[in-house]
C-alpha positions as CSV (number, residue, x, y, z in Angstrom):
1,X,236.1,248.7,117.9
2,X,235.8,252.7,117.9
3,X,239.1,254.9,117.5
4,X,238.6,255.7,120.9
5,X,239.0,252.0,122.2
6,X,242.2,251.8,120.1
7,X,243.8,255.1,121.9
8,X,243.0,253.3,125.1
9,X,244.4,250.4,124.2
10,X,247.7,251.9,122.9
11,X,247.4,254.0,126.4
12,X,247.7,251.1,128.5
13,X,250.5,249.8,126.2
14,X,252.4,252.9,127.3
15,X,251.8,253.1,130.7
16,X,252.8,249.3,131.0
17,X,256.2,249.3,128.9
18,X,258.9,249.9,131.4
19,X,256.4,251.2,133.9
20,X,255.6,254.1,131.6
21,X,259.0,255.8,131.6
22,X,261.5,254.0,130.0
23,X,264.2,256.8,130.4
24,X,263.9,257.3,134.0
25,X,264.5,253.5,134.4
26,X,267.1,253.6,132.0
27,X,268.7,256.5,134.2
28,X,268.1,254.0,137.1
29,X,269.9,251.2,135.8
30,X,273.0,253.5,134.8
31,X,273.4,254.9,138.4
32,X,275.4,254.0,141.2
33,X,272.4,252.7,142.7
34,X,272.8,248.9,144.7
35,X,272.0,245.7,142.0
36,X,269.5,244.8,144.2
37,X,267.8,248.1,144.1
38,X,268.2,247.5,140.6
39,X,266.9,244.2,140.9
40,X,263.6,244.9,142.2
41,X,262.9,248.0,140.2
42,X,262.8,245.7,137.5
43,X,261.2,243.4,138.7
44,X,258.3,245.7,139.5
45,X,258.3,246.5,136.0
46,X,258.0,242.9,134.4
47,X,257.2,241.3,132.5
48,X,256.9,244.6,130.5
49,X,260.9,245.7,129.9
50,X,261.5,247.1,126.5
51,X,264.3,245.8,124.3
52,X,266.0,249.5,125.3
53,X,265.5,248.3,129.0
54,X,266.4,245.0,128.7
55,X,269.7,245.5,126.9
56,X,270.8,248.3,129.1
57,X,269.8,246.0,131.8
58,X,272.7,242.6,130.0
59,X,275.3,245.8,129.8
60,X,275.3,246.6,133.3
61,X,277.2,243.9,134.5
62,X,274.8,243.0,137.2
63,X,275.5,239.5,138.7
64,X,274.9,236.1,136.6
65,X,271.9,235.4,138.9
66,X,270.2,238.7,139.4
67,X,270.6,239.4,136.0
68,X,269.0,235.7,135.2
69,X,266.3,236.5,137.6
70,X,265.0,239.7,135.2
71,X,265.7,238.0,131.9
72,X,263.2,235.0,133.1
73,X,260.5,237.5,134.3
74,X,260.3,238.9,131.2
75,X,261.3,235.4,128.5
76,X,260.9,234.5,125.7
77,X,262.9,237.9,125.2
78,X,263.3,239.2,120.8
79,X,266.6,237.5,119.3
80,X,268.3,241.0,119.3
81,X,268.1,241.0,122.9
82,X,269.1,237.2,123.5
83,X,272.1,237.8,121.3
84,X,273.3,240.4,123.6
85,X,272.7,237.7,126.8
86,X,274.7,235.1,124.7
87,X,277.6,238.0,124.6
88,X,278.2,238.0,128.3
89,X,279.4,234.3,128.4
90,X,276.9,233.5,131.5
91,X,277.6,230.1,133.7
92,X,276.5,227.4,131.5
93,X,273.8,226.3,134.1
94,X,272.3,230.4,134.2
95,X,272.2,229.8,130.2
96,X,270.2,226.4,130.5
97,X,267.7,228.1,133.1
98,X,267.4,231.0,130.3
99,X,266.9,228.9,127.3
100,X,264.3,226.9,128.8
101,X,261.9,229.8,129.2
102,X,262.6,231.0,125.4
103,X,259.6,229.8,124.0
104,X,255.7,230.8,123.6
105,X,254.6,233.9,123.4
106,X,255.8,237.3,125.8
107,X,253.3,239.1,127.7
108,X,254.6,242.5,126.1
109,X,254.2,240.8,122.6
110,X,250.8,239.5,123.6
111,X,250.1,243.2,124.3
112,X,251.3,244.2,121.3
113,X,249.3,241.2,119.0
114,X,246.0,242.6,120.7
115,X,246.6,246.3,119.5
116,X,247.5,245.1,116.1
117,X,244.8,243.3,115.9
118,X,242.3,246.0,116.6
119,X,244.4,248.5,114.6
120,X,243.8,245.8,111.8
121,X,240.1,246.1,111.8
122,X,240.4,249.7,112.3
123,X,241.7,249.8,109.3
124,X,239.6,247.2,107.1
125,X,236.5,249.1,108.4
126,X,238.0,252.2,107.4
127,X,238.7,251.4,103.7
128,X,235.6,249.3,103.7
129,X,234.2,252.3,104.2
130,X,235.5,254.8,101.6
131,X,235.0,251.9,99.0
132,X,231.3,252.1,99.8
133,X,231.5,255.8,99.5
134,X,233.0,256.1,96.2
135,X,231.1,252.9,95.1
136,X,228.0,254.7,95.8
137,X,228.9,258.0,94.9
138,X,228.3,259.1,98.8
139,X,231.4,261.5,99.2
140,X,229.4,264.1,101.7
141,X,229.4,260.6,104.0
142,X,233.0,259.4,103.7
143,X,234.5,263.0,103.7
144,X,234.9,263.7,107.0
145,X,236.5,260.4,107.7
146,X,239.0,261.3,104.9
147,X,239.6,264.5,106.5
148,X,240.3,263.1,109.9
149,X,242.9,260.5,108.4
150,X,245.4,262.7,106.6
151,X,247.2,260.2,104.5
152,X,248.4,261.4,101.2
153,X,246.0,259.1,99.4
154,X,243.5,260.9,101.0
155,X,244.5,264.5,100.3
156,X,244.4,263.2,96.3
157,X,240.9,262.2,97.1
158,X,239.7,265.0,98.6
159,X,241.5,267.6,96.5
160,X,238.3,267.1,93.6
161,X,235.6,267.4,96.2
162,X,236.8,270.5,97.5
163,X,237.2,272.4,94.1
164,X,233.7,271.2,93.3
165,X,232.6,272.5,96.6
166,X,234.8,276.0,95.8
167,X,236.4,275.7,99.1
168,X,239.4,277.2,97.3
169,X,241.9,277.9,100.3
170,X,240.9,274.4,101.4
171,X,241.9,273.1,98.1
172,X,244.9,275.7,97.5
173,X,246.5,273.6,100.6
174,X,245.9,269.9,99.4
175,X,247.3,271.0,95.7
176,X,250.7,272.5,97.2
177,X,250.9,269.4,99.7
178,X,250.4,266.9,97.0
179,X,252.9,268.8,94.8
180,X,255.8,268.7,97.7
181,X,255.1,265.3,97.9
182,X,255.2,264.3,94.5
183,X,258.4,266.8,93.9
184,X,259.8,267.8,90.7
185,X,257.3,265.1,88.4
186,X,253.8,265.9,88.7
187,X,251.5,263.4,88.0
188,X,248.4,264.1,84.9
189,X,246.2,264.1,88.1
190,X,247.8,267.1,89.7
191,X,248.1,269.0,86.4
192,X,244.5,268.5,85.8
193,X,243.2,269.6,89.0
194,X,245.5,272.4,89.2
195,X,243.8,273.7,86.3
196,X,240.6,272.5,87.6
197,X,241.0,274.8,90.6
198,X,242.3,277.5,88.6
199,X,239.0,278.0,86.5
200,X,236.6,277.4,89.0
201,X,238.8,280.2,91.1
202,X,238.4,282.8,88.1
203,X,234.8,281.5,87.7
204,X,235.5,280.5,84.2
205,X,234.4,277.2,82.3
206,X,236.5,274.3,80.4
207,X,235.6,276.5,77.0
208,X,237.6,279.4,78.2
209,X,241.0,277.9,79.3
210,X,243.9,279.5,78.2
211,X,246.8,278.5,75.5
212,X,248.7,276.7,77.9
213,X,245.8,275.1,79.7
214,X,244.5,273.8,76.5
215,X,248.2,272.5,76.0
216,X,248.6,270.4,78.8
217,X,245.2,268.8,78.4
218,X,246.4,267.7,74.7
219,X,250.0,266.2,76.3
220,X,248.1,264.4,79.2
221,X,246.1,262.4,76.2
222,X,249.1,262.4,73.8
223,X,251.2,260.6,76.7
224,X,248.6,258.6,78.7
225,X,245.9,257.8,76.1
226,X,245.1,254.6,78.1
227,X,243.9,256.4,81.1
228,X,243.3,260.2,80.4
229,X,239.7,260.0,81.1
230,X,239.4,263.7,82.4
231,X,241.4,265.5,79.5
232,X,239.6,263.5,76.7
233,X,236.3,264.0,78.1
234,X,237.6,267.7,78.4
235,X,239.1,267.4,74.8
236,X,235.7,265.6,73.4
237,X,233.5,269.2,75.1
238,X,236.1,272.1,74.2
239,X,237.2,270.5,70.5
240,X,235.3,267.9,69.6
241,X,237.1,265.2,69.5
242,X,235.8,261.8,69.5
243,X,236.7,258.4,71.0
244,X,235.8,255.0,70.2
245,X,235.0,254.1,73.8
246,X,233.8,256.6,77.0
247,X,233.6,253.7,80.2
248,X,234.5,257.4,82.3
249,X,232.5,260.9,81.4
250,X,232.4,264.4,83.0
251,X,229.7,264.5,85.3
252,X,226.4,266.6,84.7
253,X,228.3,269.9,85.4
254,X,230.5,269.7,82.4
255,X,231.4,273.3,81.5
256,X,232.3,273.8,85.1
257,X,234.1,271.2,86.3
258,X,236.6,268.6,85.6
259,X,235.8,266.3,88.3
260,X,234.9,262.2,86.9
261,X,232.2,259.7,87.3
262,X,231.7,256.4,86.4
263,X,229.5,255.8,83.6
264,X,227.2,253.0,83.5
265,X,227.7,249.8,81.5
266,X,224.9,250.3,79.6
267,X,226.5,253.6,78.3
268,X,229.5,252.0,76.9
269,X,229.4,250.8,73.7
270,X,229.4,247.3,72.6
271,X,228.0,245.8,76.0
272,X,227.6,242.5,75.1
273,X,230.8,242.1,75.3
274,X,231.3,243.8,78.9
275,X,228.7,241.4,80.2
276,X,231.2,238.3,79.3
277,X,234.4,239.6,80.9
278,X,233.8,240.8,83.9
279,X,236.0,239.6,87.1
280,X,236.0,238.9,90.5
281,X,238.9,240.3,93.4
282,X,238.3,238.0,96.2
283,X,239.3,238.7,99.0
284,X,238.5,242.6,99.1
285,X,239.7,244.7,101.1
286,X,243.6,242.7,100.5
287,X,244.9,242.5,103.8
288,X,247.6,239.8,103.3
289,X,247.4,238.5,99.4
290,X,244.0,238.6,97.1
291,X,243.6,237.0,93.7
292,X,242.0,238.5,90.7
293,X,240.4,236.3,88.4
294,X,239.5,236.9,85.0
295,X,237.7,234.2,82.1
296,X,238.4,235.8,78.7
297,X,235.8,234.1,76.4
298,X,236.5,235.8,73.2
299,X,239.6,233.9,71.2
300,X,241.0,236.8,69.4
301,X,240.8,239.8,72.3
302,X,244.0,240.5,73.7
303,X,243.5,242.1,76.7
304,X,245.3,243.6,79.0
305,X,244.6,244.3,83.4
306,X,245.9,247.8,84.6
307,X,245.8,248.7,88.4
308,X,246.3,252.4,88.5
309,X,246.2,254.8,91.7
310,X,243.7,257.7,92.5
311,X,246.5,259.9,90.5
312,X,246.1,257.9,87.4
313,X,249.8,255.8,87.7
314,X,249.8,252.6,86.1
315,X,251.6,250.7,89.4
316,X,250.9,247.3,87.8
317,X,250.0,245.8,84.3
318,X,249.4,242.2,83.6
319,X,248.5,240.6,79.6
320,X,246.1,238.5,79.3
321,X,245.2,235.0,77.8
322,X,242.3,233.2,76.4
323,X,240.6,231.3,79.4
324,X,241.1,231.7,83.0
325,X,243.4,234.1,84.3
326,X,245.0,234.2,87.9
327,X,246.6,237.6,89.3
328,X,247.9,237.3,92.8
329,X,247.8,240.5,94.5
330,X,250.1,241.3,97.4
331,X,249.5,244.1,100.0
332,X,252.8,244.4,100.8
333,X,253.5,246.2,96.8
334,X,251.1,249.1,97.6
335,X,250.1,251.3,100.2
336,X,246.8,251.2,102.3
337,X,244.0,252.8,100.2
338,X,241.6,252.8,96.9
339,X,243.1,251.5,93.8
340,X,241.3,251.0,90.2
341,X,241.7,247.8,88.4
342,X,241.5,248.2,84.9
343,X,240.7,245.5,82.2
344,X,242.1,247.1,78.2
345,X,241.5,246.0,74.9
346,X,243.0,248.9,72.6
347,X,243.3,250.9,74.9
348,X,239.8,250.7,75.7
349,X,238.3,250.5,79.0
350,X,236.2,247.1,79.1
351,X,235.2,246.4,83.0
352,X,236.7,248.2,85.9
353,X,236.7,247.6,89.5
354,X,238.1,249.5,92.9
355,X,240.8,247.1,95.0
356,X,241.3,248.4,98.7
357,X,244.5,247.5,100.3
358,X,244.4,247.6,103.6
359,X,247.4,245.7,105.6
């Protein structure tokens, strides 16, 4: 189902809703006009009334039987519009001819189920989509998708690409959106790309940043040495320093960029023990709930599962026991997009895998 299909659907929805104009019928049934005018303007119009419509419609004081007469064309009606019938004290025999049509399924809401429905694959496809992108490392194919979208997580996605691609006014305008977003705390992501912009603007490399550049990289690690991948791998080029594990390096461009890949398992040390613990995320995409399931063979490895966002925030963080492990994910604790489930052991990276969420 193309977006086009979905804006036609969501068309029709409008132009069947109260006829299409729901405040020229709401003026309607506020005039002076007769209640049998009234009547069959309605009428015309059901089984499609809005709530809006509806209520205005209980509130005019039209006769017990004309007014029984629209609620029926357009029953089972929501419970915030059948509490407002209940407050008009009806006849007793109008409430029993009411209340006996209050069950199935409403066209309107029939309506509605169909678009949500296509909106729902719209969507799986859609983060399908940008998983097999970054999964792949196909960004040129999934960019203009993430372009078209405009969500915030996007925006954090797109900010690397277009510093690596020196579109700098393009990337100018993601930075100060993400920063108005994020307000007066700016997340290690931000910082890093700010200064990732700000090099590749003044055509320098990672070896000639500044005092306070340099600074900021050393805090990032100091405060987040769990999952600082870009200022330790900056921190390992410009200083030497050295880490016992590297699961995420710069990419080939290292003096110009501070943009991340993800290394092979083959490159991270002690293997052996990646092959035994790796996990499975089924279902994924998570549209409803998914559960992530880990075996931990080795007795004495505590271990611990991280899911972090595209700007590096730990959002979740689960320790792990010997044997088989059972995390229930829930869509309804994050927002659509591309997550990164972690598995630690001090403060190593030991298997990773990308969760979409799409609701």
């Amino acid at each position: 189902m193309t977006q086009l299909a979905i804006s036609n659907q969501n068309l029709l929805i409008e132009r069947l809703i109260d006829g299409g104009n729901s405040d020229a019928l709401l003026n309607q049934i506020n005039s002076n006009l007769p209640q049998g005018v009234i009547k069959n303007l309605l009428l015309e119009k059901s089984p499609y009334l809005s709530d809006k419509v509806l209520i205005a419609t209980v509130d005019k004081n039209l006769a017990p039987g004309i007014l029984k007469q629209i609620v029926m064309a357009n029953s089972p009606v929501t419970k915030i519009v059948y509490k407002t019938i209940e407050k008009k004290q009806l006849p007793q025999g109008i409430m029993n001819e009411i209340n006996s049509v209050q069950t199935g399924v409403s066209e309107r809401e029939q309506l509605y189920r169909i678009l949500g429905y296509y909106e729902f694959q719209m969507k799986l496809l859609y983060n399908q989509l940008l998983q097999y992108g970054y999964e792949n490392e196909k960004i040129d194919s999934i960019k203009p998708i993430i372009k078209e979208d405009g969500r915030i997580e996007e925006k954090y996605m797109l900010l690397p690409i277009e510093i690596k691609e020196r579109k700098f006014t393009e990337a100018t305008q993601l930075l100060d959106e993400i920063k108005i977003f994020e307000g007066d705390t700016l997340s290690d992501f931000v910082k890093e790309q700010e200064i990732a912009l700000d090099l590749k603007v003044e055509n320098k490399t990672i070896y000639e940043m500044d005092a306070q550049q340099r600074q900021t990289i050393e805090n990032i690690v100091l405060e987040n040495p769990e999952i600082a991948f870009n200022s330790k791998a900056v921190l390992k080029h410009v200083k030497g320093r050295k880490y016992e594990k590297k699961p995420i390096i710069l990419n080939e461009n290292t003096n110009k960029s501070l943009t991340i890949t993800n290394t092979p398992k083959k490159d991270i040390s002690n293997n052996n023990l990646i092959d035994k613990i790796e996990f499975t995320i089924i279902p994924n995409p998570v549209t409803s709930n998914s559960i992530i399931e880990i075996d931990i063979n080795e007795n004495n490895l505590q271990t611990t599962l991280m899911i972090v966002d595209v700007t590096g925030r730990i959002l979740k963080q689960y320790n792990l026991q010997h044997g088989n492990n059972k995390i229930e994910v829930m869509s309804a604790d994050y927002s659509n997009g591309i997550y990164n489930c972690l598995l630690m052991s001090n403060k190593n990276v030991l298997s990773y895998k990308k969760l979409a969420i799409s609701k």
